[in-house]
NUMI-939722 format. One record per residue: residue in one letter; x negated, y, z negated of N, C-alpha, C in turn. Coordinates in pm, whole numbers, plus 50000, padded with zeros to 5 digits. Atoms other than C-alpha are relative to their C-alpha. Layout:
REM NUMI-939722
AXYZXYZXYZ/...
//
This chain:
REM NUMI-939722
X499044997549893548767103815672501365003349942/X499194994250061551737125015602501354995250115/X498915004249935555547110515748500365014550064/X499325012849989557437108615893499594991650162/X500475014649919556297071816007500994993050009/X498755015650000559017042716157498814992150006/X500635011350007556787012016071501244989849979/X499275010950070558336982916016499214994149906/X500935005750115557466959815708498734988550037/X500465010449945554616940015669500174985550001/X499005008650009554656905415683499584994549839/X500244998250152555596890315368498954992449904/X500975010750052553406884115105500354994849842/X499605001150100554606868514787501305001549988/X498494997550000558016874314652500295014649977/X499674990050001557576912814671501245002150109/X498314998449892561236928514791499515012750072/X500484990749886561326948215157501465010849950/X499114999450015563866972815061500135010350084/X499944987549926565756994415328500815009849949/X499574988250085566827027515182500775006650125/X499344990049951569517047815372500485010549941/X499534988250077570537081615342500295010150078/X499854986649939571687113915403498765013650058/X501364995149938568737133715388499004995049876/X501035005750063565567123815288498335005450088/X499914999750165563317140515139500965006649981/X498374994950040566337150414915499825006649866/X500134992350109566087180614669501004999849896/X498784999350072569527167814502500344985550017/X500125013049998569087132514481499444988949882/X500555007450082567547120914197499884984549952/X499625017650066569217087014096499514994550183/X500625006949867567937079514527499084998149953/X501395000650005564367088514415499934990049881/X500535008650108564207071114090500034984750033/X500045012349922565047039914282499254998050113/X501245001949892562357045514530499024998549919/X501185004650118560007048014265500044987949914/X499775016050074561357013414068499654991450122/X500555009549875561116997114418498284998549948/X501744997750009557357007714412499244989949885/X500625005650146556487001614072500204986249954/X499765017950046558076963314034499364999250145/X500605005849885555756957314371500844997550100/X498725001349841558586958514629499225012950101/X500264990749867557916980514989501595007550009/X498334996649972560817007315070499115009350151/X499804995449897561507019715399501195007350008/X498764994550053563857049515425500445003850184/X499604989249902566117062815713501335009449967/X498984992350032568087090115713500245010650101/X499674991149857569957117215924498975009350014/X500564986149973568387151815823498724998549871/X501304996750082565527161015556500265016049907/X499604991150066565737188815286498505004950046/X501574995449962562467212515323499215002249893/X500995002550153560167204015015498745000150009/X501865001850057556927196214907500104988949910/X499805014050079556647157714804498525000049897/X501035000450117554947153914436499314990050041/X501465005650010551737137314367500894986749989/X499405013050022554407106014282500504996850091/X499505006249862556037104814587498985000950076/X500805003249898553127105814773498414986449943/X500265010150016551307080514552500744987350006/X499315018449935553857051214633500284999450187/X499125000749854553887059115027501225005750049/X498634992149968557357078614993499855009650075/X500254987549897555837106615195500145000750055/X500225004449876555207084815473500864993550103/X499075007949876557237055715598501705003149959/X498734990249974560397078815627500475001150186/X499624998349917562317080315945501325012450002/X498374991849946565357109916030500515003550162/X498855001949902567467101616276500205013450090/X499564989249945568147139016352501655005049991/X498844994150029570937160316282500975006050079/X499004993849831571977173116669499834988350054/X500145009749881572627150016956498315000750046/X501404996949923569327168617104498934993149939/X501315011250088567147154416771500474982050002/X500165014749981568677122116791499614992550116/X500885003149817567817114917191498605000249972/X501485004250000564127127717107499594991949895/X500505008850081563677109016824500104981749998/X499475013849981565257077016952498454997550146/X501435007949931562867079817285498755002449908/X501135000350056559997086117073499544983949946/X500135014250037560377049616960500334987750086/X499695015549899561927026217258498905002950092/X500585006249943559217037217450498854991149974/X500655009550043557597014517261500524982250045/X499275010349928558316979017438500464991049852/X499355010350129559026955317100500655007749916/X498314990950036561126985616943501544995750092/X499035004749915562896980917249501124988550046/X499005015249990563746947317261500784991649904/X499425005150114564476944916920501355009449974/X498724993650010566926972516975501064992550100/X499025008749878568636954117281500754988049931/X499055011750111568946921117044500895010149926/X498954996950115570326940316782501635003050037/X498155000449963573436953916987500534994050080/X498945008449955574056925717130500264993049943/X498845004950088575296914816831500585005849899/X498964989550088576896945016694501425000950036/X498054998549954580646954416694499565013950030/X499554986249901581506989116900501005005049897/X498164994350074583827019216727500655003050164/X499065002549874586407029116974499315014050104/X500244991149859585017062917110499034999350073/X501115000649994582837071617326498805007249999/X500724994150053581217095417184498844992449880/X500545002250093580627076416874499184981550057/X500855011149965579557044517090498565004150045/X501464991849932576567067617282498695003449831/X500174996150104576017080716896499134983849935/X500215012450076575677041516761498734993450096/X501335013549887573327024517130499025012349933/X501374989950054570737060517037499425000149855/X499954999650136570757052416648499454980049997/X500275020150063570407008316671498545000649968/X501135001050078566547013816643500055000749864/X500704995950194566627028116296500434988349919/X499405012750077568306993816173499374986450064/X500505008949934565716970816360498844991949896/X501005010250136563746963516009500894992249950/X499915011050056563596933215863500115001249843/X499754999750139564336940915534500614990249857/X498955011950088565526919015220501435004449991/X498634995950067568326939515117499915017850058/X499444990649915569806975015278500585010049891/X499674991350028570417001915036500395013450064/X499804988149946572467028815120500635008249878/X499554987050070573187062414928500825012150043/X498734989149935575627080915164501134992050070/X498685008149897578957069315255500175002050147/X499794994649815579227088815589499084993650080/X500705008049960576097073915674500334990650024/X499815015450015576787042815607501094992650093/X498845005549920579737039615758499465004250152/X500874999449849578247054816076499164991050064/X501595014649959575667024816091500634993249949/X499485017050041577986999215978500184991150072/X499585009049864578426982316288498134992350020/X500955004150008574736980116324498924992049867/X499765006750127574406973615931499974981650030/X499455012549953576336942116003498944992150061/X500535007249891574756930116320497824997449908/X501605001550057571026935016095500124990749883/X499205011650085572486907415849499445001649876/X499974995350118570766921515545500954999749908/X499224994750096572726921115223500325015749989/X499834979250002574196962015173500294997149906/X499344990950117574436976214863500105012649992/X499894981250014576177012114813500285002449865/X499364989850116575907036614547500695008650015/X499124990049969578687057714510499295008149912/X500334992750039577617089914402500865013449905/X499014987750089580637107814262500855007350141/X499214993549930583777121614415499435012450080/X500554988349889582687143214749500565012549965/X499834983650023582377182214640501235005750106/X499124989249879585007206714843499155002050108/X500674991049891583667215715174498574990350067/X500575010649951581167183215200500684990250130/X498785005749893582167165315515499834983849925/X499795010350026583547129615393500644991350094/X499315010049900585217097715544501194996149964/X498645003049998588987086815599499984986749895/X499785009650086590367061115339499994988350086/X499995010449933590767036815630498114997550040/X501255005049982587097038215695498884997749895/X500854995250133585977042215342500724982849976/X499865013550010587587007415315499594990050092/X501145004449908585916992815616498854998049947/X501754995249974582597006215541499744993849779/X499745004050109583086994415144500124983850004/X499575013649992584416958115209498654988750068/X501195000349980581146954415348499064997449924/X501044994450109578946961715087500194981549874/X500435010950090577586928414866500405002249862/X499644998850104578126951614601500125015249962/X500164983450021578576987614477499825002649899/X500264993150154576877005214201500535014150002/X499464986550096578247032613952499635006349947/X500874996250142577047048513687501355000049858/X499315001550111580307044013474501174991550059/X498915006649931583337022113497501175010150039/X498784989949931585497057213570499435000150120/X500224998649868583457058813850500364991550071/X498935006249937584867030213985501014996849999/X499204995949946588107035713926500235012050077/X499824991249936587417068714057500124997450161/X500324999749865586227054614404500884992650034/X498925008349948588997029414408501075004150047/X498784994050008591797054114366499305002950149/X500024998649917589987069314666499744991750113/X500025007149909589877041514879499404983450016/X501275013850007586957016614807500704984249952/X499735011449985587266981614857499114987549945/X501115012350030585246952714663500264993549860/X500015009450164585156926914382498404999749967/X501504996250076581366936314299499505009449966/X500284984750062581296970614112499244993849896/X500955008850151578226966813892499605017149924/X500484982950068577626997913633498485000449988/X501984995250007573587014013682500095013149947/X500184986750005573717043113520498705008550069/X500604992249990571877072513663498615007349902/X500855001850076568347070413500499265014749952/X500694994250095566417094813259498504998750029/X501924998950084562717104813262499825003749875/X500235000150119562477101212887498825008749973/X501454988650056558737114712906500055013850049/X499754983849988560097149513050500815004349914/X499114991050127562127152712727499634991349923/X501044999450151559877153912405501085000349902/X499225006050106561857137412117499455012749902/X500284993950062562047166311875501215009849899/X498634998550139564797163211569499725010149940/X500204987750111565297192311395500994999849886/X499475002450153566697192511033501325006250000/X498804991550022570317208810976499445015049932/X500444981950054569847246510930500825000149858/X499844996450137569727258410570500195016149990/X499934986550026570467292110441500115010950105/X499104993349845570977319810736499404998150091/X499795008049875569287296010991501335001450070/X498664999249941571847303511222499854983550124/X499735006949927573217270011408499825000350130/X500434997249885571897266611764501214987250104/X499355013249918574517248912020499635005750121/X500715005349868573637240012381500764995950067/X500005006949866575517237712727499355000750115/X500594997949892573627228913051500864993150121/X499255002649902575467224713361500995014950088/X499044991649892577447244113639501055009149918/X499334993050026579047272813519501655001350069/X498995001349971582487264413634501364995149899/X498564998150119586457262913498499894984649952/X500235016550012585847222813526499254993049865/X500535000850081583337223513278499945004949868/X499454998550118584957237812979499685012749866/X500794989550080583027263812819500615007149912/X499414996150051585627282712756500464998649840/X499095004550142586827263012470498904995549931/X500784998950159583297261912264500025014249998/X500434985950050583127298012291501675001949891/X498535000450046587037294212139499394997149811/X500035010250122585427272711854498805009549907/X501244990450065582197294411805500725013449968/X499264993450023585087320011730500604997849860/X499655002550168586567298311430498885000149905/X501395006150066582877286211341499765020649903/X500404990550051582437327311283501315003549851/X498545003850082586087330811145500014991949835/X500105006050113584757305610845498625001149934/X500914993750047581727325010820498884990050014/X501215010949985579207298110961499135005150101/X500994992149916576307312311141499494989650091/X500285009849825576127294711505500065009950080/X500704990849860574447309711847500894986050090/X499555011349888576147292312145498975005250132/X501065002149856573547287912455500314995750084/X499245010649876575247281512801498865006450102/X500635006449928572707272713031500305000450183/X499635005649837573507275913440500735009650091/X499194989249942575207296213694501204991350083/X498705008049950578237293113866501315015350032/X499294991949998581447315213956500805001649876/X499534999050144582917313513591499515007249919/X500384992150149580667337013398500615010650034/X499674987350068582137366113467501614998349907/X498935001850078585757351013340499244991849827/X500345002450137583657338713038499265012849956/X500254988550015581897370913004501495005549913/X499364989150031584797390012982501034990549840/X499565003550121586377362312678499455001749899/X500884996050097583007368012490500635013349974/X499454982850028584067408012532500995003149890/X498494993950061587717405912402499974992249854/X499935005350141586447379912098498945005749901/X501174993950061583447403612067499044990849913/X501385013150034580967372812024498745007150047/X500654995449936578797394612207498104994049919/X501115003450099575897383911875499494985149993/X500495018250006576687345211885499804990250117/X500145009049886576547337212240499215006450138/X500525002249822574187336612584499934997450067/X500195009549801574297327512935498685008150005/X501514998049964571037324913013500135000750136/X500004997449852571807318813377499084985750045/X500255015849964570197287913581498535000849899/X501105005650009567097275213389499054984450042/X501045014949927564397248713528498924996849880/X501405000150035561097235613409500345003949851/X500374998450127559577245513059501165007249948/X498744991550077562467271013018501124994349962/X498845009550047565117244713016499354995049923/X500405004150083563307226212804499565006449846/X499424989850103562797254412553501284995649954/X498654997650072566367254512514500544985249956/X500075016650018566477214812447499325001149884/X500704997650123564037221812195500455001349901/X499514991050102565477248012006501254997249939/X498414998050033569167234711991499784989749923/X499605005150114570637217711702500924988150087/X499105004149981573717205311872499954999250150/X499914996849869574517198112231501764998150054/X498455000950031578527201712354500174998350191/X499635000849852579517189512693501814999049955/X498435004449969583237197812701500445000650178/X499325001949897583947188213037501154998950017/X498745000849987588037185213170500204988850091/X499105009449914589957158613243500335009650140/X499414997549909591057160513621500954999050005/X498915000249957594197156713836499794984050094/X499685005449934593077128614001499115005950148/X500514994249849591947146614304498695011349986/X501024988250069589617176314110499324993349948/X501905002450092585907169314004500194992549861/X499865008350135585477145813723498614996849973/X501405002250063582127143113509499984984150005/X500095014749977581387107213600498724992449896/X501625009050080578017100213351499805014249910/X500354992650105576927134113220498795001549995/X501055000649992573507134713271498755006249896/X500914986950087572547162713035500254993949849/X499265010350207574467140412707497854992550043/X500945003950044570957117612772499165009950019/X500884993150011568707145212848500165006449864/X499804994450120570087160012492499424987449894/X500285010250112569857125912279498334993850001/X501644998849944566287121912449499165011249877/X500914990650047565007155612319500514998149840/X499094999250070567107149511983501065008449915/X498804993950006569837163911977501804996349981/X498615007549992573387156511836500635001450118/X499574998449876575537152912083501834998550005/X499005003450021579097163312112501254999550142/X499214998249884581467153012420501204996350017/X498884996749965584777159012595500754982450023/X499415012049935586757127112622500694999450143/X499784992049881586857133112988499104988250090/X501125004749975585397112813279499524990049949/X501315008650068582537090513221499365001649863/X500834991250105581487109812916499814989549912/X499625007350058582897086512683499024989749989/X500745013450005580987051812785498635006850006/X501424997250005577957072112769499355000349833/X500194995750161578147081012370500784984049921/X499405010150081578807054012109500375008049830/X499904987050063580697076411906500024997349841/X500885002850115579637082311577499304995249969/X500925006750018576807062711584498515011150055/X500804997349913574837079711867500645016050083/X499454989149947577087112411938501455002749993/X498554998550041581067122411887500825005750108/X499084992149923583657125612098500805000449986/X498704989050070586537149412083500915001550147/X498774995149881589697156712332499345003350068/X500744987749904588677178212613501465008449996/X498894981950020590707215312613500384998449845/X499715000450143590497211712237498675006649927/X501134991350089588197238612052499994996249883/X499845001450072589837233011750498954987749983/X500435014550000588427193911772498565004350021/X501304996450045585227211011826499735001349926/X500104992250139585407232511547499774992149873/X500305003650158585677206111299498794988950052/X501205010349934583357178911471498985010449932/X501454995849987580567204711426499925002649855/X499354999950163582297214111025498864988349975/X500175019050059581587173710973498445000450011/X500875004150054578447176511114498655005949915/X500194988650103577147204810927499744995049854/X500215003150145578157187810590499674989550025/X500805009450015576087158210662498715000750045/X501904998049942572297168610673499724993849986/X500815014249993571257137910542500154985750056/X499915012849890572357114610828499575006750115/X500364990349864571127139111119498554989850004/X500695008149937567987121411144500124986450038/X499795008250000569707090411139500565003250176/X499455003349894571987096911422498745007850109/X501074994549883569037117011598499244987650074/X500895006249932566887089711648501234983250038/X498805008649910570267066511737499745000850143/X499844997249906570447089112004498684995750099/X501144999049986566807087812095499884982950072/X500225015049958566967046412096501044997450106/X498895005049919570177046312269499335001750172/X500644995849861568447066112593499064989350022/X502075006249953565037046112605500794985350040/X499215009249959567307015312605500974995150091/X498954998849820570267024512860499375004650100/X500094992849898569097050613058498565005850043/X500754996249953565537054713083499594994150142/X500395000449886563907050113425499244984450016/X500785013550029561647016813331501484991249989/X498605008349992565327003213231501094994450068/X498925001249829567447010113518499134994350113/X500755005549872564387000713755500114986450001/X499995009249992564396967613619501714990949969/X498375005249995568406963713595500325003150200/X500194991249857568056979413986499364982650061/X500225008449939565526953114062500684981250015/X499235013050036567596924213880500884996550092/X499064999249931570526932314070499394997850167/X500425005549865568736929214418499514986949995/X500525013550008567206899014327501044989050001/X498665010249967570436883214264500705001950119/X499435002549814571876894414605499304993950068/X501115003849907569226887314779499824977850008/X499635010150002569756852214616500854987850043/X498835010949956572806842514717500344999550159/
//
């Protein structure tokens, strides 16, 4: 049977955890650190139950549909019109019903009344019994916080990283409301919570989870320091944008030629920035040492993981208010496959690398600081497998998926405790 099913849980058996999952949409083609925590639920013997507004239009893998993720999914609906039919589709059920009636009569009301009509057509979806109440969208969340509340569950929110341009977000007065709430809030770095603080967030329980790694989709595979006219292979993957720095390895893969060292630079992704990097390749006539490949997925990204020597996230410091690399995601997908790893002191980047041990980090808007980082590590071939398989232990240890599931489940267990 294929979802979406509202069940509620069964009853309990053992000390497996009921966990309720909120969200924006679900299934969610841009969600990953949601799913990998639906799947740790699963796998440490816990039940998850998800609701959410809207739904992306996919095709759920053989993994999400072997733990039940397929199924007991609920969405709310994204118009007034889907939330009415989807709400009667369930009160006329008589014990939906009555469990929705308790519930708001002991919820708190917002002031309009739009958003009160919005909150009595929505109290079903918060009528499970759950141990603990994960949510993964602020707007959400705060939208159902009244009912939240009144369902007396522990909440925990993950913040997900400063809201993109043009995403609709929530007011600082309700982002502290809907925060002050919360048992506890996970990160994935401690910039990320100063990031969310500056913008508003409210709590003395920021706990750092980094954003987990499938280790077995990136094949550990050190390659030796290039000898003789092996030409040097470096590696960025990510959003082709001014944010993300590019500019300034193609600056460096300029001196690197300049001192007669044979390096290919590989940028990875699309975005509105290649044609202003285009046209810097043009005027430094790199045209030999560097490619935009353009977005790659699947085996083809992985190719290029393979093949590279080096990997260079120069991300940019913000303003404060502009995009900030909060974790980096692609630094462990690089130290995974093994790959040095060299990043922007920018962001989260930082607490991700243990520098010189496990990867090096350099300024951000500093080529030069590239330039010799990669010098240095050039004239040390015979520690490259050393720091390769650093990198290699560092991932399987922080950030693989088995790791965070059971730092994920730790952390509910202790709410749930107290």
């Amino acid at each position: 049977m294929k979802g979406p099913v509202f069940k509620h849980f069964d009853k309990k058996d053992g000390q497996a955890l009921d966990i309720l999952t909120v969200a924006a949409n679900y299934p969610s083609q841009v969600q990953p650190w949601m799913i990998n925590h639906l799947y740790q639920i699963e796998k440490n013997g816990g039940t998850n139950r998800i609701v959410s507004i809207g739904k992306d239009d996919m095709v759920f893998d053989q993994a999400l549909q072997s733990c039940d993720l397929s199924k007991y999914y609920w969405n709310l609906g994204e118009s007034h019109q889907a939330l009415v039919t989807n709400a009667v589709k369930q009160l006329v059920n008589p014990a939906t019903l009555g469990r929705t009636v308790r519930l708001l009569s002991k919820a708190g009301w917002p002031d309009s009344l739009k958003k009160k009509i919005v909150q009595a057509i929505s109290a079903y979806s918060m009528t499970f019994k759950p141990d603990l109440i994960h949510c993964h969208s602020e707007p959400v969340g705060a939208r159902l916080n009244h009912l939240i509340k009144a369902n007396g569950a522990p909440l925990i929110h993950t913040f997900h990283g400063q809201t993109p341009v043009g995403v609709p977000t929530i007011s600082r007065e309700l982002r502290a409301q809907y925060t002050r709430h919360a048992r506890a809030i996970l990160v994935n770095t401690r910039f990320a919570q100063k990031q969310y603080e500056a913008l508003g967030a409210v709590n003395d329980n920021f706990i750092v989870v980094p954003q987990g790694t499938d280790i077995e989709q990136w094949p550990f595979n050190p390659k030796p320091c290039p000898t003789g006219e092996e030409p040097l292979q470096l590696l960025t993957v990510g959003r082709v944008v001014e944010e993300k720095g590019h500019k300034y390895v193609i600056d460096a893969v300029d001196q690197l030629r300049k001192d007669n060292i044979n390096a290919h630079y590989h940028i990875v992704g699309r975005g509105p920035e290649i044609d202003t990097l285009q046209e810097q390749i043009n005027r430094l006539q790199l045209h030999n040492e560097i490619t935009i490949h353009g977005l790659l997925t699947g085996d083809a990204l992985k190719q290029q993981y393979q093949q590279a020597h080096i990997f260079v996230l120069p991300s940019l410091k913000g303003n404060g208010e502009t995009w900030e690399e909060t974790q980096g995601v692609v630094v462990q997908e690089a130290q995974a496959s093994g790959l040095l790893v060299i990043g922007a002191d920018s962001g989260g980047i930082a607490e991700c690398i243990d520098d010189g041990e496990n990867g090096f980090v350099v300024p951000d808007r500093d080529a030069s600081a590239i330039y010799h980082t990669v010098k240095q590590l050039i004239s040390a071939p015979d520690r490259w497998k050393q720091w390769q398989q650093n990198g290699r232990d560092w991932v399987t240890a922080n950030y693989s998926l088995d790791a965070i599931g059971k730092r994920v489940v730790s952390i509910y267990q202790s709410i749930i405790a107290k």
